[in-house]
Structure formats: structure tokens, C-alpha cells
C-alpha positions in Angstrom: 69.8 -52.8 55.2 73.1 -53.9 53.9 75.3 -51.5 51.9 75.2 -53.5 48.8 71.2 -52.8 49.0 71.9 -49.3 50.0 74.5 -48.9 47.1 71.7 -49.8 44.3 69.0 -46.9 46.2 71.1 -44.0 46.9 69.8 -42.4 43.3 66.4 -42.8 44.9 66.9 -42.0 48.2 68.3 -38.5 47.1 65.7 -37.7 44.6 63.0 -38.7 47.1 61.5 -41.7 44.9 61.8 -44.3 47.6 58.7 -45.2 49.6 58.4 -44.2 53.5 59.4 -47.1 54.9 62.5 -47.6 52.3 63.7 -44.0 53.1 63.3 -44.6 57.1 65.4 -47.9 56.4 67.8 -46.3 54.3 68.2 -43.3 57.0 68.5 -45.9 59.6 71.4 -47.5 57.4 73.1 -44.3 57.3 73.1 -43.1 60.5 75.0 -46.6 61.4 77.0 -46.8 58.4 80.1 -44.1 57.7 80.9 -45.6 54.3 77.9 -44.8 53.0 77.1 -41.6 54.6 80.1 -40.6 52.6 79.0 -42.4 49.3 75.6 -39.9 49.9 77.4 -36.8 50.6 79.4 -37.2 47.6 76.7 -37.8 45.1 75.4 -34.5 46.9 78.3 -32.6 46.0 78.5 -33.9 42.3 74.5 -33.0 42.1 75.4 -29.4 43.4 77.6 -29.1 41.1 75.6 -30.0 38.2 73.2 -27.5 39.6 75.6 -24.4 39.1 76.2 -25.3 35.4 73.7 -23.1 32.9 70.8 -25.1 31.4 71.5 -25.2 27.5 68.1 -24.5 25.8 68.5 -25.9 21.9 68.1 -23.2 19.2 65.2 -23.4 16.8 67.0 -24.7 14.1 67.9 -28.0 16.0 64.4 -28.5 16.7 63.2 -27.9 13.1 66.1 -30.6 12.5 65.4 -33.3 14.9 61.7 -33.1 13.6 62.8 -32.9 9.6 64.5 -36.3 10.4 61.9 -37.9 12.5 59.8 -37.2 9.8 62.3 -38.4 7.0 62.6 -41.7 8.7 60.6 -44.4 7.1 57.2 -45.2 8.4 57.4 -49.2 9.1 53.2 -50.3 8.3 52.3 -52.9 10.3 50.0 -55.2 8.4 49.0 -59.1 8.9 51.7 -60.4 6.9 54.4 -58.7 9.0 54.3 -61.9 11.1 54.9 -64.1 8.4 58.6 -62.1 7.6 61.4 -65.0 9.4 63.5 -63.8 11.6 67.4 -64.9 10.7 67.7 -66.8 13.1 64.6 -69.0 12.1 65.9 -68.9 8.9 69.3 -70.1 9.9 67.8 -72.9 12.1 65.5 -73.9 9.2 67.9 -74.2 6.3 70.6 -76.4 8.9 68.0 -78.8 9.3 67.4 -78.6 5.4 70.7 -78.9 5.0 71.0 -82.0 7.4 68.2 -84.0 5.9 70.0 -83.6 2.5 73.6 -84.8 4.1 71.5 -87.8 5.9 69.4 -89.0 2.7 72.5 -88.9 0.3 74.4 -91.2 3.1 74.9 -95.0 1.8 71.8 -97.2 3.5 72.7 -99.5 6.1 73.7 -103.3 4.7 70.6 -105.3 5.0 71.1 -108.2 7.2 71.6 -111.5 5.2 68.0 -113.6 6.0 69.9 -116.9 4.4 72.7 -117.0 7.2 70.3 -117.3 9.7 69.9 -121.1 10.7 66.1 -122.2 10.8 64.9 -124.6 13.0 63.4 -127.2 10.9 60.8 -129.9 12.3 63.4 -132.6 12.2 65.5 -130.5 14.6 62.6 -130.5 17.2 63.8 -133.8 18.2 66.7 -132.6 19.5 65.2 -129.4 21.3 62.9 -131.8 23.0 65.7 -133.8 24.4 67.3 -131.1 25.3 69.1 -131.8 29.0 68.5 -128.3 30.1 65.3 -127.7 29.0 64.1 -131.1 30.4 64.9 -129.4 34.1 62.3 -126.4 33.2 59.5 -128.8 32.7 59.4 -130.4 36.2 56.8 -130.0 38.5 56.9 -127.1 40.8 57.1 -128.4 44.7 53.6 -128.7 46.2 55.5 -126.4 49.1 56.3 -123.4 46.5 53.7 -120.7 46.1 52.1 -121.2 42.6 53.1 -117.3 41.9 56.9 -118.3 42.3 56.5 -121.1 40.6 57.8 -120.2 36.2 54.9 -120.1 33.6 54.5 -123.2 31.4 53.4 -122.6 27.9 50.4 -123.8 26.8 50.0 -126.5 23.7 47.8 -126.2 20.8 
């Protein structure tokens, strides 16, 4: 056992509470260990001297007190629409994001993009498409060698 681990039991060790096999652990941690022999003996001593001081029994008074205000205190009824109370922080949560939908529909739209300046490709263009150079090199014939799964997809006409 370590004396960290021995440090958080002591309480337990003294009062008994620890099993068997924690308390012969703990013994066998303090017969090894000075430091925390020490740390025992002076819990011992500060329990001894807690023992010597008088035990204050409360008058009859103070308990006719204590119950008067247990009694005064509010009964809190539990009933099915307890549940339905928000907590603040819901609340806070729920009126930021009502607060943020407000800020994001009063925003100016986007401007739409302008359709017209978009050039369209007209069918008198398609002569020029077809004799396209570059495209021209796409519509060769793969080599008989090439696998057909390397070889590009050509589109079918309709």
C-alpha cells in the first residue's frame, strides 16, 4: 500500500470500518512505514483528546426550536406538473437560440446570383465544342492492349 492510499484510510482504519484484508494491508503499511505510523498516532492523540471534552446534551427548548422551524418550512408538493417547471439554465439556453433566430432572419438575404450573366451554350455553338482539339483526344479508341476497366467511359447518344 502506498502512503497516499494509506493517507485517504486512516479515518477508517482507526474507527475499524475497513474490511479484514484492508486493515492487515494497512497494518502491514505501517509497520514498514514511520511517516505514517506517526500520521496514526497523531490522529490518536487528537481523538483522545476529543474524548476528555463533556458531551453537550441540547436543552429542551432548542429541540422544541429546531422542530418549530422544520415544521414552519414550506412543504414543497410534488405533483405531475413539477417536471414541466424549466430549469434557468434551459431557460437561458432556449431564449439565446430565440434570440439568434430573430438576429439571423432580420439579416439582409444573400444577392441572388444573376441567371442572365451566365453564357448559354446555344446549338450553333456545338459546332465549335465538336471541333474542339482537346476533346477530339478523349474520343479515340482505347488500345486493344488496355484493360476495358481502365479504359474512360464514353457517353452514350440518344
Amino acid at each position: 500500500m502506498s502512503c497516499e492510499k494509506m493517507e485517504t484510510r486512516i479515518l477508517a482504519y482507526m474507527d475499524g470500518r475497513l474490511k479484514e484484508n484492508e486493515r492487515a494491508e494497512a497494518e502491514k503499511h505501517l509497520a514498514g512505514c514511520a511517516a505514517c505510523r506517526l500520521r496514526v498516532n497523531e490522529f490518536r492523540a487528537v481523538n483522545d483528546l476529543l474524548d476528555e471534552l463533556p458531551a453537550i446534551e441540547p436543552s429542551g427548548a432548542f429541540n422544541a426550536r429546531v422542530h418549530a422551524l422544520v415544521a414552519a418550512e414550506p412543504q414543497k408538493r410534488s405533483s405531475w406538473l413539477t417536471w414541466l417547471a424549466p430549469s434557468p439554465r434551459i431557460a437561458f439556453v432556449a431564449s439565446m437560440l430565440l434570440l439568434a433566430t430573430v438576429w439571423v432572419g432580420t439579416q439582409a438575404p444573400p444577392p441572388p446570383i444573376a441567371t442572365q450573366d451566365l453564357p448559354v451554350v446555344e446549338s450553333t455553338d456545338y459546332d465549335v465544342i465538336s471541333s474542339f482539339a482537346p476533346l477530339s483526344d478523349l474520343s479515340q479508341a482505347p488500345d486493344d492492349d488496355a484493360d476495358d476497366s481502365d479504359a474512360p467511359q464514353q457517353p452514350q447518344q440518344m
